[in-house]
Each structure stands twice: as structure tokens, then as C-alpha cells.
N, C-alpha and C positions, 0 to 999 in steps of 0.2 A: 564176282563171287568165286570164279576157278581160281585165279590170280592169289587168293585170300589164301584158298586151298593150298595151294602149292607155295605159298611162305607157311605157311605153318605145317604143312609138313618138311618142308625145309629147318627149319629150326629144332622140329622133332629128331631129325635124324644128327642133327649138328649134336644137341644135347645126348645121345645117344652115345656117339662117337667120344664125345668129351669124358663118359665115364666111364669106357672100358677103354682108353688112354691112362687116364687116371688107375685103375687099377692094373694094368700093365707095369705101370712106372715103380708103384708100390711093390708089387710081386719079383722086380727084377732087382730090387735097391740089393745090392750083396748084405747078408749077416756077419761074413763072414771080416767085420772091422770093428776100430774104437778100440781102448788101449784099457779098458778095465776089466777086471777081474772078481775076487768078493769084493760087496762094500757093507757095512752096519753101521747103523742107528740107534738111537735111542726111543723109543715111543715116548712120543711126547707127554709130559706129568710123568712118565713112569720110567725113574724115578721124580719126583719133584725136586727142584733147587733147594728148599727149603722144608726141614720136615721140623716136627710139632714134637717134644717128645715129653708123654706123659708115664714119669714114675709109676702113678698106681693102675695104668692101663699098657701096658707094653706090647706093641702091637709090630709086627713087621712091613716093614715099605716093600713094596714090590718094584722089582730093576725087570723089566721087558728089553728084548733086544729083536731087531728086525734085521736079514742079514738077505743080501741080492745077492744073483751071481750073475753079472752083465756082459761076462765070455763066454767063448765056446769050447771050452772043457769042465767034465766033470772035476768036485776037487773032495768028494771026500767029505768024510767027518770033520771037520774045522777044530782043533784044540784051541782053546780061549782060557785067558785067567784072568780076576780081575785085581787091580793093586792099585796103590797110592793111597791109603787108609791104616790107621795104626790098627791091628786086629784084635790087641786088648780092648779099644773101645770099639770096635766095629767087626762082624764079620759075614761076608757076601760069600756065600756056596759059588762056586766054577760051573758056566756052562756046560753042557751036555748033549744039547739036542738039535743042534745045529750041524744040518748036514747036507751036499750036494754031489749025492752019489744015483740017484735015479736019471732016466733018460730025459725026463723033462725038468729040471733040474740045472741046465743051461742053455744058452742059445743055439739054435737048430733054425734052419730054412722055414722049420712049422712051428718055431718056438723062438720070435725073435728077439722079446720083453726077454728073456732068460728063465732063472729058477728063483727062491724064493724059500726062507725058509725061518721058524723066527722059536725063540724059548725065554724063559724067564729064571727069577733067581730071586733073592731079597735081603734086603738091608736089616741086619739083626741090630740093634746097639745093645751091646755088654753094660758099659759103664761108663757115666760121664765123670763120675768122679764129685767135686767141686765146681767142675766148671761150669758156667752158664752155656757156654755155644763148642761146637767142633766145626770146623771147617776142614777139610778136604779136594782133594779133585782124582773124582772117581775116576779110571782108566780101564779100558777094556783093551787086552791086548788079545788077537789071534794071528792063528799062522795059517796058511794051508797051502797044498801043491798044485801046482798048475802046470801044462802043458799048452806052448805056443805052438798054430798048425798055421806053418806059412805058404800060402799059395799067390804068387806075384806075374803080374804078365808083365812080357820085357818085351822086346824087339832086340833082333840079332842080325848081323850081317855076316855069312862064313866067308865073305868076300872083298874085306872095302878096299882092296887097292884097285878096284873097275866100276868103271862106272855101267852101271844096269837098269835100262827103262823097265824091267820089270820088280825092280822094289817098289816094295807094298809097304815098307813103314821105315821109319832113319832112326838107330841104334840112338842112345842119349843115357843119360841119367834117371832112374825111375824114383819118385817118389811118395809114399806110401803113409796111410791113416792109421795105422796098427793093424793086427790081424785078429782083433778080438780077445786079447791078451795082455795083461800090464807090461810082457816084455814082447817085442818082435822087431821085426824089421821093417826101419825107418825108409831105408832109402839102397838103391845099387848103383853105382859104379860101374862102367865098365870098359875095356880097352878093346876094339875087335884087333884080329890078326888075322891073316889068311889063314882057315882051316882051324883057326880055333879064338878061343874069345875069355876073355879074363876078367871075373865080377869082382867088383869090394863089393859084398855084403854090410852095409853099416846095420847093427843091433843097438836097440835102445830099450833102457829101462822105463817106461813113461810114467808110469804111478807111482803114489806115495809108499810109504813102508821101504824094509828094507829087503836085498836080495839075498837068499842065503841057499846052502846044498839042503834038498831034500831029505838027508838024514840030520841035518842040526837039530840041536836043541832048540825048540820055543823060548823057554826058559831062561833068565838070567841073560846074562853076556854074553853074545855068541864068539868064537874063536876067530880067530883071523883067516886061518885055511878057512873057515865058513862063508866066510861073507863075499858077496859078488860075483858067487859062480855061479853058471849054468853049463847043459850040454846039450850038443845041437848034434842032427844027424846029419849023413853025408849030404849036402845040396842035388838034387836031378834037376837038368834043362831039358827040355822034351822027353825025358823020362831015362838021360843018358847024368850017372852019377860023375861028379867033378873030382876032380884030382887036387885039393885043397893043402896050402899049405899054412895052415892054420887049425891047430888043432883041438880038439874037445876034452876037457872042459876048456868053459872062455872065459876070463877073467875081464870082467867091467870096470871101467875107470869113470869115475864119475857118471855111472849109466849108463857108459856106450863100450862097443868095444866092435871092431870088423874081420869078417873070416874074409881071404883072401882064398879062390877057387878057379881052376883052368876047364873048360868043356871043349872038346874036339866038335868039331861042325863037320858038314859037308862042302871044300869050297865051290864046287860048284852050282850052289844053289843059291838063287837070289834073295834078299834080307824076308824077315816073315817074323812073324810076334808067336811067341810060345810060353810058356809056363817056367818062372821058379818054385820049385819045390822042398820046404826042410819043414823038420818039429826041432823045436826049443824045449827040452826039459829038463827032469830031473834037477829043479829049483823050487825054494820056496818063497812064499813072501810076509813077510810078516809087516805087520798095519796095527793099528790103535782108532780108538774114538773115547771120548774124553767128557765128563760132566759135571763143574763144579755144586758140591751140595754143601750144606749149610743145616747143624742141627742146633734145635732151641728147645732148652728145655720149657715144657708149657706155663707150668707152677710160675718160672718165673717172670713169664708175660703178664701174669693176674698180680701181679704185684702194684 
């Protein structure tokens, strides 16, 4: 009977042990990664693929939109329009209320899901004219700004031409998930020297949409000087800012583009793991979601 005793309370303390393991593991996962920024949807039916359209009851379809924000910065009033419909036969009011300017409103340590925020609009039709059907492919375009907060641990050696039984980690290549942000930094590079040490920064664009300066236009075309800049601030390695010769703004080539940065070390001190630090901003990104519809007049289904 003791023997019974003491496996089960064996087992008790086992399960025990397993779930503040468990919650451990969860609490320490970082937020502060994953490469997206807003995303939108459509609620589903709303709008419908297919709308019914009766002459002597003219009713409006209701267009719903649900929009995340799966980073960790706020981004503001979101400006949105919608297009690809001829607006003599059809006209859809521009969002408005879609917004990710409050604290919980993106991802935080106590807010890892993000923000969340959603508005409506709706489908007016003017005139079909003659026609029996209209087809279209509704578009929603927005823009909004965001700031990438890059914090990267490295390992540094201010010393490699000696060999030292007291390194604690071997300088390499660091490669990285995103910082919570559709752009950040992918991956470092680096070359150590005595008494100082030289990073490639590689930056990556990861998500869809396109990159543009924070003052462009949403609208229309964007300009060429517009497109594919960002600005990044000075890099710090343990809190000592780098002597960069690569300068701000950075212009992305196919998505990527690398600041090239010098930090003075101490040589005397053996290798140790420290912190990259920079923000990525003053960019926008601009994104679309897409829903083909399909209108029939009703009268002439009863035919």
C-alpha cells in the first residue's frame, strides 16, 4: 500500500512539473519575430460572389473588411480605396475606420495575437443598363506605416588572432526570423579584427505589397524616387553606435539591400554574445486583397 503511495505521488509531482515547464516554454517564446505586418480580409458572404439585382427593390450589399496587425508597431489610420469596377454602374464608399493607433493594437509581450480592427462599406449598383450581368474584380487597396524594431544577438570575438580558453561562444553568421515586421533583418555577416569587428547587415523585404517612402502617395502610380526606400538608424553593439558606411536612406533591390558597419571592441577581452540594435522606418507598404463578384439581374433569372 506505501509503495502505491509513493508512485502516485510520484506521478503527481511529475505532472506537476510538466505544466509549469509548459508554461515556462510559452512565456519565454520572444514576440518580438515573424515577418508580418497589417493583413485584410474579406468576411465571408460579405460581400457575396454573386449578387441578385432586383430593379423594383434596390437594395445595397454590404462589403465588410476585417484587418490584423501581426507586428510590433503601431501603424495608424490605415488609408484604403477600393477599385476595379466601372463607377457609372457601381459605386463603393472608401473605408474609414480602420485603425492601429492604440496600445493594444499590436503585438506586446502581454499582447502577442496583435490588434485587430474591422469597418464596412457597400455595394451601391447605379445602372446596368441592358445588360443582363456585370462582372468585376473588386480590389481593396491600403497603405500604412510601419516601423521595424531590430534587436539580434551575435557573438563577437575583439580578439581572433589568439587563441583563448576562455571563449564563451565562436563569432559566425547570425540568422534570423524577422523582427515582427514585413521588413527587417534577415541575416549578419561578419569579419572579426583585432579591437574591432565589421557586420553585413543583410535587410529584407518579406511580405507582399509594395515598399514605398512614408510620404508617397497611396494613390495612383507611385514615382520612382518612391519606391523601395527605407531608413534605418545608426546600428549599437552593446550599446556602442557603429561607424557605417552605408548610408540612410537604403534603396532595395529586389527586397534586399545590406548596411555595411565597423564597432570598436575591447581587444582584450575574450569572445561573449551581445545585442544588435537598429529601427527600420520611415516606409510604407502598400498591399491589396481582391474578390471577384458577379451581378444578375433577378427579372431575368424568372424568365
Amino acid at each position: 500500500m506505501r509503495r502505491w503511495i509513493l508512485i502516485l505521488l510520484s506521478l503527481g509531482i511529475l505532472l506537476i512539473s510538466g505544466c509549469f515547464s509548459s508554461g515556462s516554454s510559452t512565456s519565454s517564446s520572444s514576440y518580438m519575430s515573424g515577418t508580418e505586418g497589417i493583413t485584410m480580409q474579406f468576411v465571408q458572404n460579405n460581400p457575396p460572389s454573386v449578387i441578385y439585382l432586383d430593379r423594383s427593390f434596390a437594395e445595397d450589399t454590404p462589403v465588410e473588411v476585417e484587418a490584423f496587425n501581426r507586428g510590433t508597431s503601431p501603424a495608424g489610420s490605415i488609408e484604403t480605396f477600393f477599385t476595379g469596377f466601372d463607377e457609372a454602374i457601381v459605386s463603393i464608399p472608401d473605408l474609414s475606420g480602420i485603425d492601429f493607433s492604440s496600445q493594444d493594437s499590436y503585438k506586446t509581450r502581454y499582447n502577442p495575437e496583435g490588434g485587430y480592427s474591422a469597418d464596412s462599406s457597400q455595394i451601391s449598383v447605379q445602372d446596368l443598363g441592358n445588360a443582363d450581368t456585370y462582372e468585376f474584380n473588386l480590389k481593396l487597396v491600403y497603405c500604412y506605416d510601419y516601423v521595424s524594431r531590430v534587436a539580434v544577438g551575435i557573438c563577437v570575438d575583439p580578439n581572433p588572432n589568439r587563441v583563448n580558453k576562455d571563449d564563451a561562444c565562436t563569432p559566425g553568421t547570425v540568422s534570423t526570423n524577422g523582427q515582427g515586421a514585413p521588413i527587417g533583418v534577415s541575416g549578419i555577416e561578419q569579419t572579426p579584427m583585432p579591437g574591432n569587428v565589421r557586420l553585413k547587415i543583410n535587410v529584407k523585404h518579406y511580405g507582399q505589397g509594395e515598399v514605398l517612402r512614408s510620404n508617397a502617395q497611396c494613390k495612383g502610380i507611385p514615382l520612382r524616387e518612391d519606391e523601395d526606400y527605407v531608413e534605418f538608424s545608426v546600428p549599437t553593439l552593446a550599446g556602442i553606435s557603429g561607424s557605417c558606411t552605408t548610408q540612410s536612406p537604403l534603396k532595395l533591390r529586389n527586397g534586399q539591400a545590406s548596411i555595411i558597419c565597423n564597432f570598436p571592441l575591447e581587444r582584450d577581452e575574450s569572445s561573449y554574445d551581445t545585442i544588435l540594435e537598429m529601427e527600420i522606418f520611415n516606409y510604407k507598404i502598400k498591399d491589396s486583397i481582391q474578390k471577384s463578384i458577379k451581378i444578375i439581374n433577378e427579372e431575368d433569372t424568372l424568365i
